[in-house]
C-alpha positions as CSV (number, residue, x, y, z in Angstrom):
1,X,-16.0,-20.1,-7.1
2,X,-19.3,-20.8,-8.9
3,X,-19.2,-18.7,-12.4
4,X,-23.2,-18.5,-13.3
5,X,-24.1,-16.4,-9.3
6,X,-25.0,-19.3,-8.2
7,X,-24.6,-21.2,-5.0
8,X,-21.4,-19.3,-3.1
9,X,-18.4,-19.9,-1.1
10,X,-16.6,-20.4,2.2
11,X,-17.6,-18.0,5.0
12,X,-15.2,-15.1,4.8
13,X,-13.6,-14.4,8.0
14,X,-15.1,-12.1,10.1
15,X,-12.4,-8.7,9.8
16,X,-14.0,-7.2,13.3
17,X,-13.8,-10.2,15.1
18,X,-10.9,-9.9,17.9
19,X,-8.1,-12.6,18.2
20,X,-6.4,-13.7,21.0
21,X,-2.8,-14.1,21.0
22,X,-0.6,-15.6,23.6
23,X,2.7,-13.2,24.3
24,X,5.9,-14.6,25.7
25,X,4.8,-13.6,29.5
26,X,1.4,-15.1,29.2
27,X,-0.7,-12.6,28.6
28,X,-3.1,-12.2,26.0
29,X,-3.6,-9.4,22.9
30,X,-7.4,-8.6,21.5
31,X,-5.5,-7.4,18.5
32,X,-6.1,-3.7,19.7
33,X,-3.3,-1.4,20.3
34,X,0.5,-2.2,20.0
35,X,1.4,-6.1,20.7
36,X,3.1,-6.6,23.5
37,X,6.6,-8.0,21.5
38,X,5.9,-4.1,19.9
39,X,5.9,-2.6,23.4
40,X,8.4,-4.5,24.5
41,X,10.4,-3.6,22.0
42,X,10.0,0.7,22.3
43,X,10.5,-0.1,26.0
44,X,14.1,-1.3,24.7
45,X,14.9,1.5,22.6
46,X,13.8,4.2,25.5
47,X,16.0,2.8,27.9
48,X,19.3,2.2,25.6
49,X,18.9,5.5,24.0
50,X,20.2,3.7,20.4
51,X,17.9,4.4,17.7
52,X,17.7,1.8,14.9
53,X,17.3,2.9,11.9
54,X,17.1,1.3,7.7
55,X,18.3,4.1,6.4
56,X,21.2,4.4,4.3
57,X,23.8,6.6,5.1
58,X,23.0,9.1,2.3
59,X,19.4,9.3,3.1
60,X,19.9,9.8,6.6
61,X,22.3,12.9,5.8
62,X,19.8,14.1,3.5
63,X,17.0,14.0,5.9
64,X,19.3,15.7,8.7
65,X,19.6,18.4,6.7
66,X,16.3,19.1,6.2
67,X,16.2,18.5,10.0
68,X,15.0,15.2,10.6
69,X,16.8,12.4,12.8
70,X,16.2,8.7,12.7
71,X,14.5,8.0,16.5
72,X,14.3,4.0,15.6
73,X,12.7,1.5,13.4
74,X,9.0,0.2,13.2
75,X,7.1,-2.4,12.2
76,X,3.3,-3.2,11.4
77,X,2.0,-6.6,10.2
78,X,-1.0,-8.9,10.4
79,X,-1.4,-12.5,9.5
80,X,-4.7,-12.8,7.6
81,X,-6.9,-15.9,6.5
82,X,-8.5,-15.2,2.8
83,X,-10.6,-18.3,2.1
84,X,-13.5,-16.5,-0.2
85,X,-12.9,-14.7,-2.8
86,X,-16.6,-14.3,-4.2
87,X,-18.3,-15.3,-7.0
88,X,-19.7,-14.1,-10.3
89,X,-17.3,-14.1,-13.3
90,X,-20.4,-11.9,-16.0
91,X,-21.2,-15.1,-18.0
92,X,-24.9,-15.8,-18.7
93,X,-25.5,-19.4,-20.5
94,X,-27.4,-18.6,-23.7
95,X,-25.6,-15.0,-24.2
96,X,-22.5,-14.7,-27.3
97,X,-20.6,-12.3,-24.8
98,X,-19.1,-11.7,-21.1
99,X,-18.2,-8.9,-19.4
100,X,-15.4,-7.7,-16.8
101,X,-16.6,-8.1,-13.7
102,X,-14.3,-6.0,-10.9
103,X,-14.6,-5.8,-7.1
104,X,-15.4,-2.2,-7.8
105,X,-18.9,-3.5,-9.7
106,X,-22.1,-3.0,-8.2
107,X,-22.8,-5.6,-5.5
108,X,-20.4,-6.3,-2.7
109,X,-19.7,-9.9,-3.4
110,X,-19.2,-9.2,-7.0
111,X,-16.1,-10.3,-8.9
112,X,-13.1,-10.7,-6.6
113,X,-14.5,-7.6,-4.2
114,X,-14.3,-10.1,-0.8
115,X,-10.5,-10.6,-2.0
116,X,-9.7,-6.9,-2.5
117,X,-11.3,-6.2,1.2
118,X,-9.2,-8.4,2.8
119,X,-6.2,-7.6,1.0
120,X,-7.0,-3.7,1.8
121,X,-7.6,-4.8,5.4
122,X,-4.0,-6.4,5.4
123,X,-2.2,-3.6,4.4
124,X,-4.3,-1.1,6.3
125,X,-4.0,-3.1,9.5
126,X,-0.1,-3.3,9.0
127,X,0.3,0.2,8.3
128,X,-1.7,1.2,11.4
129,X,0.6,-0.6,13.6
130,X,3.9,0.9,12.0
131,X,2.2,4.4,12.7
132,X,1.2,2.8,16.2
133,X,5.1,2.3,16.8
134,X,5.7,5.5,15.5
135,X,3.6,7.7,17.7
136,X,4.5,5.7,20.6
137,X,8.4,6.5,19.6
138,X,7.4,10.2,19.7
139,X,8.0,10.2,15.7
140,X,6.9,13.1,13.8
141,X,6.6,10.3,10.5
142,X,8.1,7.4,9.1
143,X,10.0,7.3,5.7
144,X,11.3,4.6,3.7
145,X,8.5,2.1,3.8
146,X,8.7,-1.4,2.5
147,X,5.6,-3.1,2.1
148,X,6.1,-7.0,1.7
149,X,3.7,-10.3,1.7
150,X,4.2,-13.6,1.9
151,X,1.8,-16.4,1.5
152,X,2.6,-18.8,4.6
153,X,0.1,-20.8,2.9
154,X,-2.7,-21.7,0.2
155,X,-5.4,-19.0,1.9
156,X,-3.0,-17.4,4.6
157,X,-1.2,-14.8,4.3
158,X,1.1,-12.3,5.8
159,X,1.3,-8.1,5.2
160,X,4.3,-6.3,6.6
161,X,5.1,-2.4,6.4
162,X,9.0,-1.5,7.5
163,X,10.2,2.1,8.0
164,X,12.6,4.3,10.3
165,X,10.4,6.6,12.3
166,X,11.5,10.1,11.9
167,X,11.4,13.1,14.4
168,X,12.0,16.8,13.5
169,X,14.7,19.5,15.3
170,X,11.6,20.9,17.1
171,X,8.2,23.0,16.6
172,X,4.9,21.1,17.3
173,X,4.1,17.8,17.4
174,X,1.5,16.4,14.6
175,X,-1.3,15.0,15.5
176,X,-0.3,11.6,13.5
177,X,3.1,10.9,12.1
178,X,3.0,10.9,8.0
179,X,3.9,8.5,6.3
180,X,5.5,7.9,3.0
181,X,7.2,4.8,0.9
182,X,9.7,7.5,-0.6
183,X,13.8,7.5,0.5
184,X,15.1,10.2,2.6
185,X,17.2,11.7,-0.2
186,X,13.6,12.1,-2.2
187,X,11.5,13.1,0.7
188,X,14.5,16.3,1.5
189,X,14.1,16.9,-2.1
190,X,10.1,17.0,-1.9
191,X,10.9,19.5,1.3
192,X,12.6,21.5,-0.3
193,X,10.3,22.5,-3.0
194,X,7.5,23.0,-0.4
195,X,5.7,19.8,0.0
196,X,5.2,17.6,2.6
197,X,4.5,13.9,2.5
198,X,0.9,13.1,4.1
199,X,0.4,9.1,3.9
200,X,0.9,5.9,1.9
201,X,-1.9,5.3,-1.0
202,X,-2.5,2.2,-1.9
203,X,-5.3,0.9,-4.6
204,X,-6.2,-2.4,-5.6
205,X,-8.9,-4.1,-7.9
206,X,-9.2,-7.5,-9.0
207,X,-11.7,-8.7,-11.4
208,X,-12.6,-11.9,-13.6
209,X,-13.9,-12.2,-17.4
210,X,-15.2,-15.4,-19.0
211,X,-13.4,-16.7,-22.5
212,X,-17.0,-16.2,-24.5
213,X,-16.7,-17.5,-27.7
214,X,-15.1,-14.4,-29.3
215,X,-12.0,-14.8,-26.9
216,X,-11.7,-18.1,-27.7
217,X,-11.9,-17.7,-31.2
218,X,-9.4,-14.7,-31.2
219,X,-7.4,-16.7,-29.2
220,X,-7.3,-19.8,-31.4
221,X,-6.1,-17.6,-34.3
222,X,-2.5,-19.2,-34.6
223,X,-2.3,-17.6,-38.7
224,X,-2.5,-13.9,-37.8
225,X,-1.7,-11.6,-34.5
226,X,-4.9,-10.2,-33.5
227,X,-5.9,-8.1,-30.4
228,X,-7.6,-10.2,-27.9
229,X,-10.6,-7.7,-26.8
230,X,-11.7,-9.2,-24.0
231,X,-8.4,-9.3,-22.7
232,X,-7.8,-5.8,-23.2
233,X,-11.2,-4.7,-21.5
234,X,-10.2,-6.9,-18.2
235,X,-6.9,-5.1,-17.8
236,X,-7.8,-1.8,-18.6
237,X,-11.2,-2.1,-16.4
238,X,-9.2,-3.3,-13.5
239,X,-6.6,-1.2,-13.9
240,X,-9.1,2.3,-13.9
241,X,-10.6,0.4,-11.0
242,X,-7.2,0.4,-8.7
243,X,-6.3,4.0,-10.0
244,X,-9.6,5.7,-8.7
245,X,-9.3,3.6,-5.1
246,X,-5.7,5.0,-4.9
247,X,-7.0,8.5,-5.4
248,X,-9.3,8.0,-3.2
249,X,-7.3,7.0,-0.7
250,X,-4.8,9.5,-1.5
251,X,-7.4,12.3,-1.0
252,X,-8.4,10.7,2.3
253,X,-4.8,11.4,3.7
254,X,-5.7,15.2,2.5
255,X,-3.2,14.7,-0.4
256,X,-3.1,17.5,-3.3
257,X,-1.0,15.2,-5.4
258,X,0.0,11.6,-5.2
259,X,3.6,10.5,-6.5
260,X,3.2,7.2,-7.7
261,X,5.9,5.0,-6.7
262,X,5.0,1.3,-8.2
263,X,1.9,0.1,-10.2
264,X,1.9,-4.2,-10.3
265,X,-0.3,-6.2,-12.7
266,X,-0.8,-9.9,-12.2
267,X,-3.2,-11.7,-14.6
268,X,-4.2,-15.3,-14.3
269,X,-6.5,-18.5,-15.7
270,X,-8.7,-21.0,-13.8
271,X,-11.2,-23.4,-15.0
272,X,-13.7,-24.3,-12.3
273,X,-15.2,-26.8,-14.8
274,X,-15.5,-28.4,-18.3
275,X,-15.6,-26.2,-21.1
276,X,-15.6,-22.9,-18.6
277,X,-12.5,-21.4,-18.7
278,X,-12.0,-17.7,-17.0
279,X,-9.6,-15.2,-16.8
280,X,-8.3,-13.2,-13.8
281,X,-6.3,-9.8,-13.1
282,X,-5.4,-8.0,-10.0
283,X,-3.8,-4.2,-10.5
284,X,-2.0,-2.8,-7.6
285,X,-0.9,1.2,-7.1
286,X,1.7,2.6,-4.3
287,X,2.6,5.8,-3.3
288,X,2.3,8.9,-1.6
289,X,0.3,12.0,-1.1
290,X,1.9,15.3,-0.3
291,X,0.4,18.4,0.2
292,X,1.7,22.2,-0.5
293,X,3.0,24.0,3.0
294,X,4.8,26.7,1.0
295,X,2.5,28.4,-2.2
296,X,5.3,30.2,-3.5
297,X,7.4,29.0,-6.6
298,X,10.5,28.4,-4.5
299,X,10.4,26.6,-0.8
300,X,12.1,28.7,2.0
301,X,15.6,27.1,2.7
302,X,18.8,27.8,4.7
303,X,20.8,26.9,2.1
304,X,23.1,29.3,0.3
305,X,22.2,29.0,-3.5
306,X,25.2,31.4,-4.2
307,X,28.4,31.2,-2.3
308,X,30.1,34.5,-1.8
309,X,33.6,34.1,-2.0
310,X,34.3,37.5,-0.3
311,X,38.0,38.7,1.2
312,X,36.4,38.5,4.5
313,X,35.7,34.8,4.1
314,X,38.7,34.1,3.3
315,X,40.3,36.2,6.1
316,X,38.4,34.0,8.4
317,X,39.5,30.6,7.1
């Protein structure tokens, strides 16, 4: 990465570009669709009838009360090249002090924002293919999602989304299952108090800052403890950053609120040269957005929330 804006990087790869993939029976996949191991699989599950599930056994009784039955598990992923990150870390030779540059800056290449695209295409991509399964399945949303990635290695990666796909007692169909990273037990509960999960939010924001002189010198200050200020800016600039792409994403589901279920912070050092040394930070936000379907205080329910113990109940046990 070249620190000053000058010169550039390796060609990023191309995110619309359509990859053909061998299947076991010889056939190709333009990356469109379900792949065929997918379809394969749902072909299984229709004609044994068993539907898998990853569940546990409370939040599967939790979810049956409020109606809904595992009708199998599903699966998104993509394996993704990211071999440019962009360039640009707000150091000007000749000025005293840097600034936090983020991939939300102005500028499309600036900071890390070719990273954060590709890592937003990854988990999009995978979570379109689990809600792919899903709708194929005849699923009416998918609880319990895992989102994992592992580096196969130094610029490849891999982003995976696991749920069980979830079908209601009966009623229309939505249009698109929801989605939601939340157990059964706490999606019942969110029932119950008249929301309804929507989609899985997530934000990211990387961003680099030069050591200027002041960070170096606040750094070198073994005598006393001492905030570090352009530490503090980086964090807190990327941080905002990933925050107001989650909420946007959020919204974009048609969210009213957004329970936040993890927020990640991984900060780093490179020195591309002599004498340059720069600082790195990538904030991450999950969740999920719900929306109201019941405006008063209390959510309808079947349950009882006062048992009469009467003499006729008694009589009839």
């Amino acid at each position: 990465m070249c620190c000053n804006g000058e010169g550039g990087g390796l060609i990023p790869l191309d995110m619309g570009q359509a990859v053909l993939v061998p299947s076991s029976d010889g056939s190709t996949w333009d990356g469109v669709g379900l792949p065929p191991a997918a379809r394969e699989r749902i072909t299984r599950s229709a004609e044994s009838h068993v539907a898998g599930s990853l569940l546990s056994v409370p939040d599967a009784a939790a979810l049956a009360g409020v109606g809904f039955w595992p009708v199998g598990e599903v699966m998104g992923c993509i394996v993704e090249q990211i071999s440019w990150t962009g360039w640009g870390c707000g150091y000007t030779y000749g000025w005293s002090d840097s600034r936090t540059v983020t991939a939300g800056s102005s500028g499309r290449w600036a900071g890390l924002g070719p990273y954060v695209e590709a890592l937003s295409h990854g988990w999009e991509t995978a979570l379109r293919r689990l809600v792919a399964e899903a709708t194929a399945l005849g699923a009416d949303g998918v609880v319990g999602i895992t989102l994992q990635q592992s580096h196969l290695d130094a610029r490849t990666s891999e982003f995976v989304a696991l749920g069980t796909a979830v079908r209601g007692d009966g009623g229309a169909r939505a249009a698109r299952p929801f989605t939601t990273d939340l157990s059964g037990a706490d999606v019942s509960k969110l029932l119950h108090a008249g929301w309804v999960p929507t989609g899985v939010a997530i934000g990211i924001s990387a961003g680099v800052r030069h050591d200027d002189y002041r960070t170096q010198n606040q750094r070198w200050r073994w005598s006393s403890n001492a905030e570090i200020d352009g530490y503090t800016d980086l964090v807190t600039s990327i941080r905002h950053d990933a925050r107001r792409q989650f909420e946007r994403r959020a919204r974009a589901h048609g969210g009213e609120s957004v329970l936040v279920s993890s927020m990640g912070l991984r900060v780093w050092e490179n020195e591309p040269s002599d004498n340059h040394t720069d600082h790195y930070a990538e904030a991450t936000f999950i969740g999920t957005a719900a929306t109201r379907f019941h405006r008063t205080a209390t959510a309808p329910t079947s349950s009882l929330t006062i048992l009469p113990l009467t003499r006729a109940q008694e009589n009839r046990r």
